[in-house]
Chimera marker file (.cmm) of the C-alpha trace (Angstrom):
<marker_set name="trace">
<marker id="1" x="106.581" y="118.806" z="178.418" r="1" g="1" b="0" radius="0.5"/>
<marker id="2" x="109.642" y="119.789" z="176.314" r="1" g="1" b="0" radius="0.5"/>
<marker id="3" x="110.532" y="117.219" z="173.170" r="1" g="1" b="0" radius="0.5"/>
<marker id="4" x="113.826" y="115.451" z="173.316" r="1" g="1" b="0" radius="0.5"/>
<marker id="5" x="116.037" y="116.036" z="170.562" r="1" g="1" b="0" radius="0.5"/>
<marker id="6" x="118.072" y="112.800" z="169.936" r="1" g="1" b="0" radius="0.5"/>
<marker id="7" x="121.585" y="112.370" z="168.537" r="1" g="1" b="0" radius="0.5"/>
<marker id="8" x="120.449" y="110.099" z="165.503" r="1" g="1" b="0" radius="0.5"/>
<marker id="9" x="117.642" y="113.066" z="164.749" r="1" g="1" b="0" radius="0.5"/>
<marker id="10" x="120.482" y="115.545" z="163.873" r="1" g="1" b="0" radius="0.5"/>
<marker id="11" x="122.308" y="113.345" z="161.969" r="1" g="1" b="0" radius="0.5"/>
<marker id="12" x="119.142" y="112.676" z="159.552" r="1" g="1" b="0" radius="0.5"/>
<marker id="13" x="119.143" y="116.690" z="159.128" r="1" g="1" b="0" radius="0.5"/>
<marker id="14" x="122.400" y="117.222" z="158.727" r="1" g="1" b="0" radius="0.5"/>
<marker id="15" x="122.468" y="114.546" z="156.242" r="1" g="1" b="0" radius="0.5"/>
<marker id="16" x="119.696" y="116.260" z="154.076" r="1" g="1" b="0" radius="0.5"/>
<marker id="17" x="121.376" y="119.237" z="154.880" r="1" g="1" b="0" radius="0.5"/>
<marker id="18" x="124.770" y="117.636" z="152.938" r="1" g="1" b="0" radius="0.5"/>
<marker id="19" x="123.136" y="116.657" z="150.212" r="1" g="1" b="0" radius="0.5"/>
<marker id="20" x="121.124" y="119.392" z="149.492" r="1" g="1" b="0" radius="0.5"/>
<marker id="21" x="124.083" y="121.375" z="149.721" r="1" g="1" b="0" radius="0.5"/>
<marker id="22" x="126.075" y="118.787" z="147.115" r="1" g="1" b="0" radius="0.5"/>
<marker id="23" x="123.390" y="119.481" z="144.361" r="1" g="1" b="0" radius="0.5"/>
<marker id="24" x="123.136" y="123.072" z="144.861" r="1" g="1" b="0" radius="0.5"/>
<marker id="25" x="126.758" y="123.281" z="144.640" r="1" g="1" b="0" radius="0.5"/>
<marker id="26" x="126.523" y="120.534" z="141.743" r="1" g="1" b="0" radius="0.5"/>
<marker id="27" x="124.291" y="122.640" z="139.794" r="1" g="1" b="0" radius="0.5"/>
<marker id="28" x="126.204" y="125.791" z="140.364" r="1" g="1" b="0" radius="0.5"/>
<marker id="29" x="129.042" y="124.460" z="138.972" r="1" g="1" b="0" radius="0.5"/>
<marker id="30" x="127.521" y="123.163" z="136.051" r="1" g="1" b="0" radius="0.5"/>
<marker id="31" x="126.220" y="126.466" z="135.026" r="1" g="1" b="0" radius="0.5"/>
<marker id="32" x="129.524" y="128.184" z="135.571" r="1" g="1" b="0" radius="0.5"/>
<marker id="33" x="130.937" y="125.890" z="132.741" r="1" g="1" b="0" radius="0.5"/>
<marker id="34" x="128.220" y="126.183" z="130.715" r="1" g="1" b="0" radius="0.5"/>
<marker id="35" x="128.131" y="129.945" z="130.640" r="1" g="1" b="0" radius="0.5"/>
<marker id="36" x="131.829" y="130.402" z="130.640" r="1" g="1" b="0" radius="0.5"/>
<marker id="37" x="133.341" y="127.167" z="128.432" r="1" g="1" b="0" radius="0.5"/>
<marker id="38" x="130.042" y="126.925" z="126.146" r="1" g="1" b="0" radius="0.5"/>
<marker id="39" x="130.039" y="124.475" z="123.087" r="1" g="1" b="0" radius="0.5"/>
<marker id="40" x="129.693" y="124.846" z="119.445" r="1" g="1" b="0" radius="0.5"/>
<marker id="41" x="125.881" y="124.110" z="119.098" r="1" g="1" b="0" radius="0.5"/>
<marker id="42" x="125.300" y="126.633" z="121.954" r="1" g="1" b="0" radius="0.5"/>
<marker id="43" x="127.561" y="129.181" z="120.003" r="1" g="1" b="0" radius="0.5"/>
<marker id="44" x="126.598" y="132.218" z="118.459" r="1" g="1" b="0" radius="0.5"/>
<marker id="45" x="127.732" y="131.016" z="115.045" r="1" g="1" b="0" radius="0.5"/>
<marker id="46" x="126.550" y="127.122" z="115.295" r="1" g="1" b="0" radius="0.5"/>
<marker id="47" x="124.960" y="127.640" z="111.730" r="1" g="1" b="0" radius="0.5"/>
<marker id="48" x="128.099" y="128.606" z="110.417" r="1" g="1" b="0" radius="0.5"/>
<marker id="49" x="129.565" y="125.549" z="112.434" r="1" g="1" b="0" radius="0.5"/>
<marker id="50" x="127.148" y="123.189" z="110.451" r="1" g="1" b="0" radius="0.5"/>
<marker id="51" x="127.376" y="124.603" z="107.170" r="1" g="1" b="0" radius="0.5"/>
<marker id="52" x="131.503" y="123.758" z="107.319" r="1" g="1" b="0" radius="0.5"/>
<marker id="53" x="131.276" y="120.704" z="109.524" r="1" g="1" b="0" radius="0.5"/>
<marker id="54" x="132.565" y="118.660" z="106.375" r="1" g="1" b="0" radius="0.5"/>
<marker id="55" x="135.442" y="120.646" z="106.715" r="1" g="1" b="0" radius="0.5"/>
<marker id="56" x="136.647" y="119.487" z="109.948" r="1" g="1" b="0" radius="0.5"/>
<marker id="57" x="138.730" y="116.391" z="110.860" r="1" g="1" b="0" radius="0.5"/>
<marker id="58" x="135.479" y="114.775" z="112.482" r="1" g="1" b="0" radius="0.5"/>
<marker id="59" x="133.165" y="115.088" z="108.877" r="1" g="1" b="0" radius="0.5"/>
<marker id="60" x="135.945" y="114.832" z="106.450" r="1" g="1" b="0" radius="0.5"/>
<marker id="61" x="134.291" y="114.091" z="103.170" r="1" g="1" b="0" radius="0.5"/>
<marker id="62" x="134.087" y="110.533" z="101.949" r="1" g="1" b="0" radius="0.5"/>
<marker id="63" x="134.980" y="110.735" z="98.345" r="1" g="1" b="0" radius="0.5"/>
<marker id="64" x="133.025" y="107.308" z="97.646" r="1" g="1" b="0" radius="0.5"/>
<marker id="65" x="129.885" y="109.002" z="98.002" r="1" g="1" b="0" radius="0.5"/>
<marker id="66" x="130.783" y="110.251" z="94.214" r="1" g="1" b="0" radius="0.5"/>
<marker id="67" x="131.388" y="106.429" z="93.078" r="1" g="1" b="0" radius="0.5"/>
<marker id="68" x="129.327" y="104.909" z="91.018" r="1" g="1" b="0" radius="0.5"/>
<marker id="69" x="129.039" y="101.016" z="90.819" r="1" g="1" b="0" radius="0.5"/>
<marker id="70" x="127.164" y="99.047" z="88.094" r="1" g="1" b="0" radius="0.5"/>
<marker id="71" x="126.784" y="95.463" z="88.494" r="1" g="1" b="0" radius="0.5"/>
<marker id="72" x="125.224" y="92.615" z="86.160" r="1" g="1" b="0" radius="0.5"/>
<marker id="73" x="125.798" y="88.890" z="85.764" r="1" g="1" b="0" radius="0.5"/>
<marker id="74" x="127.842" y="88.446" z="82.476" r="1" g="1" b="0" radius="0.5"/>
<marker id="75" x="127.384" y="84.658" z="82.137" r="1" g="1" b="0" radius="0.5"/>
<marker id="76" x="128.088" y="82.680" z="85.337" r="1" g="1" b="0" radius="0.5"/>
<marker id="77" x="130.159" y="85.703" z="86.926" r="1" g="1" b="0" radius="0.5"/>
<marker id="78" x="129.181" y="88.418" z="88.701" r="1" g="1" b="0" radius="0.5"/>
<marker id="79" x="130.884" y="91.628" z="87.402" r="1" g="1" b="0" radius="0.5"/>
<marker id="80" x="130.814" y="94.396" z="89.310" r="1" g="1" b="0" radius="0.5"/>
<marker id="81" x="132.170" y="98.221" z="87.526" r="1" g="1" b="0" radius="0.5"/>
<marker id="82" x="133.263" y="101.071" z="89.876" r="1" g="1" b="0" radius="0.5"/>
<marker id="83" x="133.874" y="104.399" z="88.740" r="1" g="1" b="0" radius="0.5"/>
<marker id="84" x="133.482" y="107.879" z="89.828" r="1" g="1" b="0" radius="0.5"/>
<marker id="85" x="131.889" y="111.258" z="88.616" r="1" g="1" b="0" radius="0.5"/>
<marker id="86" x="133.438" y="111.712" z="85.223" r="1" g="1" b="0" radius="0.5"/>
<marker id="87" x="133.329" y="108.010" z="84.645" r="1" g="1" b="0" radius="0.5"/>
<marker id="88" x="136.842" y="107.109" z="85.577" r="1" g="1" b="0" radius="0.5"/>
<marker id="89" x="137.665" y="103.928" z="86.938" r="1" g="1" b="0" radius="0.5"/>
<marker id="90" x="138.526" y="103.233" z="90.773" r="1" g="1" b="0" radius="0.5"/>
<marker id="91" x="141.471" y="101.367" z="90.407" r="1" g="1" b="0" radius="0.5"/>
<marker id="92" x="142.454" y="98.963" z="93.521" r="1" g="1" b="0" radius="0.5"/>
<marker id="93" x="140.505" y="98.839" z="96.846" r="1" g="1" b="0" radius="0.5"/>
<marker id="94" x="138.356" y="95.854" z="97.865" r="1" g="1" b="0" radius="0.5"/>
<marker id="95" x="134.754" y="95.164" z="96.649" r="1" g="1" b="0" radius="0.5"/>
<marker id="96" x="132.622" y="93.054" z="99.121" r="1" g="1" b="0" radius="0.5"/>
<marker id="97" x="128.881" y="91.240" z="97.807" r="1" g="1" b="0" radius="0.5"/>
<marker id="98" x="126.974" y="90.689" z="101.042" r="1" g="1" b="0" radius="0.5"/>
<marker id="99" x="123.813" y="88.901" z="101.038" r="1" g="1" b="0" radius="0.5"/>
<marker id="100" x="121.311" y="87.408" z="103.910" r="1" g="1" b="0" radius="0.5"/>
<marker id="101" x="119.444" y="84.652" z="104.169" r="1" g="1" b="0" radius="0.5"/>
<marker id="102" x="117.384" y="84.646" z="107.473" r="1" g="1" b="0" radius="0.5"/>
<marker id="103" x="119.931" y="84.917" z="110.467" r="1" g="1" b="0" radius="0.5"/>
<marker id="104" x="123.096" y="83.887" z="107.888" r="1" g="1" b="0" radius="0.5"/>
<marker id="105" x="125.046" y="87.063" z="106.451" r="1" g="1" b="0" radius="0.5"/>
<marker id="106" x="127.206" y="85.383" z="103.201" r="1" g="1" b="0" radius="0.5"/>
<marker id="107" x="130.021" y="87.356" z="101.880" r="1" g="1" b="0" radius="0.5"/>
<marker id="108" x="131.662" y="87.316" z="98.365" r="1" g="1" b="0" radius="0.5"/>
<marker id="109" x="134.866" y="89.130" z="98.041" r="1" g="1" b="0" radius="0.5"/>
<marker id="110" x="135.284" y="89.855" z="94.226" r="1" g="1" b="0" radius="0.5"/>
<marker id="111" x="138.555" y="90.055" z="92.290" r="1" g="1" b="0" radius="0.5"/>
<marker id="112" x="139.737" y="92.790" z="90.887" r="1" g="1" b="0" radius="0.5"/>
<marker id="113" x="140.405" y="91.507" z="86.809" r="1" g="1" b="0" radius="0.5"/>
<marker id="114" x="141.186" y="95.260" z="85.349" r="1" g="1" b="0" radius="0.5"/>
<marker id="115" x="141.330" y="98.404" z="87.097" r="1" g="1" b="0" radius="0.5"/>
<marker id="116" x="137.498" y="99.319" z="88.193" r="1" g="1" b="0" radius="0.5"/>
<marker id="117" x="136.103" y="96.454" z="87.351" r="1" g="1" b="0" radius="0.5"/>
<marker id="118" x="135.773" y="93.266" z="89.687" r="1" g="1" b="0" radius="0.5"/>
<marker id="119" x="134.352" y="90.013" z="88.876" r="1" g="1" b="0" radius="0.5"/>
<marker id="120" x="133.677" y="86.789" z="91.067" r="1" g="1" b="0" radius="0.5"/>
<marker id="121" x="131.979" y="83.215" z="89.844" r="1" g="1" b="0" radius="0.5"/>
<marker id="122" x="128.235" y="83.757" z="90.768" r="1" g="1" b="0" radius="0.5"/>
<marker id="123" x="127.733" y="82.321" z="93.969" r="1" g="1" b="0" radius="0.5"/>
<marker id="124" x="123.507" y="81.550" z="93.851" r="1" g="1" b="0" radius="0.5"/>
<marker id="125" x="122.497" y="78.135" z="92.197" r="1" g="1" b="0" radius="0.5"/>
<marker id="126" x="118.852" y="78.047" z="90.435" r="1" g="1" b="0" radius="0.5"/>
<marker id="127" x="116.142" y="80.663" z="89.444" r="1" g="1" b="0" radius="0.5"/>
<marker id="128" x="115.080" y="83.418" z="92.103" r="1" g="1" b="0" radius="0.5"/>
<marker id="129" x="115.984" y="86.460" z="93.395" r="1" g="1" b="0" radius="0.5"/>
<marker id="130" x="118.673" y="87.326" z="94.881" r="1" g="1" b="0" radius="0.5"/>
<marker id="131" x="119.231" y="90.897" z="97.591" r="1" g="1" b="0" radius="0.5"/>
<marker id="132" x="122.389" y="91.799" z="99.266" r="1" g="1" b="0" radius="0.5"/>
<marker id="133" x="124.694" y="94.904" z="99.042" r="1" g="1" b="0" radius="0.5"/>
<marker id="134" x="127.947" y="95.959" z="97.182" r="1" g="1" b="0" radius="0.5"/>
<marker id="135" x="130.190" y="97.329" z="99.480" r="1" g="1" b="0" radius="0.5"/>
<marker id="136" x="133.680" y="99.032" z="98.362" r="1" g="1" b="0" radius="0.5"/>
<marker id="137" x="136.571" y="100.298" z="100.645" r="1" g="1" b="0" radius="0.5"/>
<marker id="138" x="139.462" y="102.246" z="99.203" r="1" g="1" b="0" radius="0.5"/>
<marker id="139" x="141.538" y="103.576" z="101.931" r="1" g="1" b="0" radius="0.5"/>
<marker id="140" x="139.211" y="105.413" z="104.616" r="1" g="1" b="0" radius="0.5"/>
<marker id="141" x="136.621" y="106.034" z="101.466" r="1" g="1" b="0" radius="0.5"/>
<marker id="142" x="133.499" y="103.490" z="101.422" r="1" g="1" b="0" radius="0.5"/>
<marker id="143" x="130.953" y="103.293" z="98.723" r="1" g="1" b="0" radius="0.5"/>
<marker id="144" x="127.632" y="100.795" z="99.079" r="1" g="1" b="0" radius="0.5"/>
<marker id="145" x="124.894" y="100.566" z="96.958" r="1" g="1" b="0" radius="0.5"/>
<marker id="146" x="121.759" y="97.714" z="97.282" r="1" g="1" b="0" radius="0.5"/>
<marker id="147" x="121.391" y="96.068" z="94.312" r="1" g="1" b="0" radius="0.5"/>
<marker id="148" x="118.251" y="92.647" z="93.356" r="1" g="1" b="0" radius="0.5"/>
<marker id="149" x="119.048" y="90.653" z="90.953" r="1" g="1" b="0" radius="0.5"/>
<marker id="150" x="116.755" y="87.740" z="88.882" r="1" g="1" b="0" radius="0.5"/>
<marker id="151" x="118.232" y="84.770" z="87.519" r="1" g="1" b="0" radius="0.5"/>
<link id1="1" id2="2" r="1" g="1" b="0" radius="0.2"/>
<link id1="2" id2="3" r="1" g="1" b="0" radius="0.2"/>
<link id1="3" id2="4" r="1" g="1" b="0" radius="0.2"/>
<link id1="4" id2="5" r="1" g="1" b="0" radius="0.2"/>
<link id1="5" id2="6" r="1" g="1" b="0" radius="0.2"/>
<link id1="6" id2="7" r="1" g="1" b="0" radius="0.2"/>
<link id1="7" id2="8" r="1" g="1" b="0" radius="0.2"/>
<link id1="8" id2="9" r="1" g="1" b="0" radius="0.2"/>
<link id1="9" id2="10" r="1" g="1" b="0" radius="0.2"/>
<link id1="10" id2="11" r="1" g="1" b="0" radius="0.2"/>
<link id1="11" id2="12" r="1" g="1" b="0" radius="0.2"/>
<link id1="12" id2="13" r="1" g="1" b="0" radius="0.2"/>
<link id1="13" id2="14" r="1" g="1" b="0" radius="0.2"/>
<link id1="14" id2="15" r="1" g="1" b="0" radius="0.2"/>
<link id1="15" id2="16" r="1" g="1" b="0" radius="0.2"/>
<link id1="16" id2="17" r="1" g="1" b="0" radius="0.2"/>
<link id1="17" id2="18" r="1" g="1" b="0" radius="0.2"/>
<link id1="18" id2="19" r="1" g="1" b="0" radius="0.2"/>
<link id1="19" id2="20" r="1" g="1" b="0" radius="0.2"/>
<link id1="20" id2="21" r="1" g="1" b="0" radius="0.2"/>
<link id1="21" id2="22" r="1" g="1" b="0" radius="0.2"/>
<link id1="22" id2="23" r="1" g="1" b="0" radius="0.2"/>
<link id1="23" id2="24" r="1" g="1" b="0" radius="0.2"/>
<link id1="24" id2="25" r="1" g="1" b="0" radius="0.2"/>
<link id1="25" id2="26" r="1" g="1" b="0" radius="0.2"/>
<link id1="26" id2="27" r="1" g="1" b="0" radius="0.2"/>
<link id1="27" id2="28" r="1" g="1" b="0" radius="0.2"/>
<link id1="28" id2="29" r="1" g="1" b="0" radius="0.2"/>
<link id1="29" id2="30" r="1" g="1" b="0" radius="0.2"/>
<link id1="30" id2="31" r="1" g="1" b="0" radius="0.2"/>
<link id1="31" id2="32" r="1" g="1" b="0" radius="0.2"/>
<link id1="32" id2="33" r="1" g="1" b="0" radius="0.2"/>
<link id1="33" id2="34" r="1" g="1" b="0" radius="0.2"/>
<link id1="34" id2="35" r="1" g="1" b="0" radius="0.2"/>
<link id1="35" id2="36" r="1" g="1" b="0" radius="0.2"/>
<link id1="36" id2="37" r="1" g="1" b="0" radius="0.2"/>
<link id1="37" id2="38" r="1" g="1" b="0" radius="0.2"/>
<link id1="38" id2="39" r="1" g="1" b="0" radius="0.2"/>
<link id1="39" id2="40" r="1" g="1" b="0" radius="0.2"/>
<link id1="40" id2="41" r="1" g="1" b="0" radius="0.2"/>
<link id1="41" id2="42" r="1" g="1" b="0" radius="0.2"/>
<link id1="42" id2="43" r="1" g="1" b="0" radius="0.2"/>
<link id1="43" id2="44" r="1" g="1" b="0" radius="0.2"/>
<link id1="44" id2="45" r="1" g="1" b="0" radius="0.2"/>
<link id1="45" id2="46" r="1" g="1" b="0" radius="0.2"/>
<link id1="46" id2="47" r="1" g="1" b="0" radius="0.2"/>
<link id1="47" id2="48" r="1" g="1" b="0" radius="0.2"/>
<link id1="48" id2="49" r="1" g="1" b="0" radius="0.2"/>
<link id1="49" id2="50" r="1" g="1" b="0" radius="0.2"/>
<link id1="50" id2="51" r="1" g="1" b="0" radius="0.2"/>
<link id1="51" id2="52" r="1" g="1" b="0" radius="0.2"/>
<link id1="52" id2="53" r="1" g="1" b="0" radius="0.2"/>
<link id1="53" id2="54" r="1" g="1" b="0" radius="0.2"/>
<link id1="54" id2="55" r="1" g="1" b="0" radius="0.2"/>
<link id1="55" id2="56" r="1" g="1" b="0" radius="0.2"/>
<link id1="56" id2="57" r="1" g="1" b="0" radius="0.2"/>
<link id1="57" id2="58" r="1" g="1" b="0" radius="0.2"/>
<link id1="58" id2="59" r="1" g="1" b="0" radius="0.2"/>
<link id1="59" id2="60" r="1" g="1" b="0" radius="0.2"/>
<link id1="60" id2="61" r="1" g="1" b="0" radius="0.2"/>
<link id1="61" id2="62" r="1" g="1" b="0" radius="0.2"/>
<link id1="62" id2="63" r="1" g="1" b="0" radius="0.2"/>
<link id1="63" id2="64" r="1" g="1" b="0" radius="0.2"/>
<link id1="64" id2="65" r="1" g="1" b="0" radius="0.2"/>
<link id1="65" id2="66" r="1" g="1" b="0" radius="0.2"/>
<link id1="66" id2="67" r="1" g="1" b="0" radius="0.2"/>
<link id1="67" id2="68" r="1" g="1" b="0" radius="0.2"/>
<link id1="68" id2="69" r="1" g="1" b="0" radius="0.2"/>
<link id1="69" id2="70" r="1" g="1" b="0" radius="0.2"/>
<link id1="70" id2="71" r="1" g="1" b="0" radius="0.2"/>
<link id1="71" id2="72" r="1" g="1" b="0" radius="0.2"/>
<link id1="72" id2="73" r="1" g="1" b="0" radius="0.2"/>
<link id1="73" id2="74" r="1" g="1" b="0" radius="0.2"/>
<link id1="74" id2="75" r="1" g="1" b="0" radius="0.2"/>
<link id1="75" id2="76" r="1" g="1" b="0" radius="0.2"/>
<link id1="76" id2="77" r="1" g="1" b="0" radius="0.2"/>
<link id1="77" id2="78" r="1" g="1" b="0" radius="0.2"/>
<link id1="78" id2="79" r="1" g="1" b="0" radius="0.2"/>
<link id1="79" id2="80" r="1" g="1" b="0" radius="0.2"/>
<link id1="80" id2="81" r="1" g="1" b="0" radius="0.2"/>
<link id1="81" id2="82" r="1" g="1" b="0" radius="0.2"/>
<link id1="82" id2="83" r="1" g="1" b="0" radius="0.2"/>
<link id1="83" id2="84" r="1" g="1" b="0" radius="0.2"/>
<link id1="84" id2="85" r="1" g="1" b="0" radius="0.2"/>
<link id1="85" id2="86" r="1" g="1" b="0" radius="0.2"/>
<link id1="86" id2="87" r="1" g="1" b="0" radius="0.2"/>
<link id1="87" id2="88" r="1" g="1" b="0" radius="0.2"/>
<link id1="88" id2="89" r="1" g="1" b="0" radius="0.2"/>
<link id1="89" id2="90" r="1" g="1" b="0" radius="0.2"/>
<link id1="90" id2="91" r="1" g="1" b="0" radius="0.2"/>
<link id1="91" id2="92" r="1" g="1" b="0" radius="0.2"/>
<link id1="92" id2="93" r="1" g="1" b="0" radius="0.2"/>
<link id1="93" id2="94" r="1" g="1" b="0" radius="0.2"/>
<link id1="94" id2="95" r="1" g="1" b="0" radius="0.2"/>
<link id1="95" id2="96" r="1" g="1" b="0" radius="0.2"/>
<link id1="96" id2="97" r="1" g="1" b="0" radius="0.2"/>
<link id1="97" id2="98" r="1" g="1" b="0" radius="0.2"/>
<link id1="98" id2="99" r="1" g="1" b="0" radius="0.2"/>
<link id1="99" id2="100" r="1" g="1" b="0" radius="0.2"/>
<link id1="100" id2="101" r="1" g="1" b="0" radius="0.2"/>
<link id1="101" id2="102" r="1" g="1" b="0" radius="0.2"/>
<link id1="102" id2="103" r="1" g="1" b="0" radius="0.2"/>
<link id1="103" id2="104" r="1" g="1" b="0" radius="0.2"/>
<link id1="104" id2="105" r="1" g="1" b="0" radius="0.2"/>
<link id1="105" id2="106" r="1" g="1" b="0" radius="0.2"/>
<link id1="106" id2="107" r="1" g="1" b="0" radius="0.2"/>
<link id1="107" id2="108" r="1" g="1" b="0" radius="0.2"/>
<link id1="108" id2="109" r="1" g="1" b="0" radius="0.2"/>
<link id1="109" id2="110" r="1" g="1" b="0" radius="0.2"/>
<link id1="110" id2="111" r="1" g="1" b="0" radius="0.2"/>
<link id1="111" id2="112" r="1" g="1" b="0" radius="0.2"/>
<link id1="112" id2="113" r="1" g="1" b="0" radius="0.2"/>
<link id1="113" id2="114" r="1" g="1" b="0" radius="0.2"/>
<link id1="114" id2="115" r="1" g="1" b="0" radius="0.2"/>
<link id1="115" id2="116" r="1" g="1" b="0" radius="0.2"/>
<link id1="116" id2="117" r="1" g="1" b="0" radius="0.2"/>
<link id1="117" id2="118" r="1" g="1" b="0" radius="0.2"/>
<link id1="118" id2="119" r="1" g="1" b="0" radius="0.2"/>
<link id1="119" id2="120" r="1" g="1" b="0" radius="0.2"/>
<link id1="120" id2="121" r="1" g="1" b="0" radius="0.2"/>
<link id1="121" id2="122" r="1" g="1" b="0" radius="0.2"/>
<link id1="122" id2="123" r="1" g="1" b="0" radius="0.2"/>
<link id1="123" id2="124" r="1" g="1" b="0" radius="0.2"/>
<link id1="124" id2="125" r="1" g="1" b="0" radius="0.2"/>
<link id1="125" id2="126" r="1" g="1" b="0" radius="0.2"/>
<link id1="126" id2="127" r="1" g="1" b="0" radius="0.2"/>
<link id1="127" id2="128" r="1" g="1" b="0" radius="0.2"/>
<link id1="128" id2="129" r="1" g="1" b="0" radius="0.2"/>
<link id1="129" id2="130" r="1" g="1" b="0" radius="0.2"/>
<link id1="130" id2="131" r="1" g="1" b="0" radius="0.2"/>
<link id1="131" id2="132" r="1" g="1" b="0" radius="0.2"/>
<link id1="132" id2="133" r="1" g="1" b="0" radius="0.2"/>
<link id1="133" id2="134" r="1" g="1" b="0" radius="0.2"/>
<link id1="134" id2="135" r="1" g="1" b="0" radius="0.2"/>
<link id1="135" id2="136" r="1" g="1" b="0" radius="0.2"/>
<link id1="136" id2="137" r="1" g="1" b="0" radius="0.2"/>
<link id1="137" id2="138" r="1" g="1" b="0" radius="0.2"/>
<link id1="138" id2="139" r="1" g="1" b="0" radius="0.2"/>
<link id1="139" id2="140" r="1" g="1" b="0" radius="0.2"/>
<link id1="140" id2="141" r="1" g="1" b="0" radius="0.2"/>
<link id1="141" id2="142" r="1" g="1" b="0" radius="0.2"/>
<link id1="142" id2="143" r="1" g="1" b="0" radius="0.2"/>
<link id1="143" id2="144" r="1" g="1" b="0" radius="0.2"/>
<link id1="144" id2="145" r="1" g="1" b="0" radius="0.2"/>
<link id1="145" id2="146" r="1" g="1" b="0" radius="0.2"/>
<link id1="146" id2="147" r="1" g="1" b="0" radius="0.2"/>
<link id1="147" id2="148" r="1" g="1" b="0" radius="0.2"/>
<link id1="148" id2="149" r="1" g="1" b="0" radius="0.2"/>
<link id1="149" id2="150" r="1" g="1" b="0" radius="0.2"/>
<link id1="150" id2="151" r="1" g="1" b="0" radius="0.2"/>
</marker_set>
């Protein structure tokens, strides 16, 4: 007795047929642009690509990571002195205080009172300690720094 091939049995293999044809020409492709495009890790020279990254637009250098803030509680203020490498100051720019206290994030914005150094009344009442970070933007350049203090 001969089997019956039906109509809907082709169209299941030529369905698998499709779409193993789809990924083989999927991964064909795919190859092809790897091998002829490439990218700069893949590159013959990515070393050379990482040693100058900071030289491209994507990792310009940040010239707060050379700024150097010192902060203390003169009185009831907190004062707050930013200044870079050879101990210039870092005139202008905005100096956040951020501190959190379970799920609430509080945020002093100190004033600037001469250039590089920034001062705001002290926001914390009674004896503890008190963690947050100092966070200053000047332009695209961003310096932070944790800082504790006791009072």
């Amino acid at each position: 007795m001969q089997k019956r091939i039906t109509l809907s049995s082709c169209r299941w293999q030529l369905a698998i047929l499709m779409l193993l044809a789809i990924f083989l020409l999927g991964m064909g492709t795919s190859m092809f642009i790897s091998f002829e495009k490439g990218s700069r890790v893949t590159d013959a020279d990515y070393y050379q690509n990482g040693l100058n990254y900071a030289k491209t637009r994507s990792g310009a250098y940040n010239p707060g990571l050379d700024w150097v803030m010192s902060a203390s509680l003169a009185g009831s203020d907190l004062q707050v002195r930013v200044h870079n490498q050879q101990g210039a100051p870092v005139a202008g720019g905005t100096l956040l205080f951020q501190t959190r206290s379970g799920n609430e994030k509080e945020v002093l914005t100190l004033a600037e009172s001469e250039p590089g150094v920034f001062v705001a009344p002290w926001p914390a009442s009674g004896q503890g300690e008190v963690r947050g970070e100092l966070l200053f933007t000047k332009g695209e350049a961003i310096a932070s720094q944790k800082v504790v203090f006791f009072n």
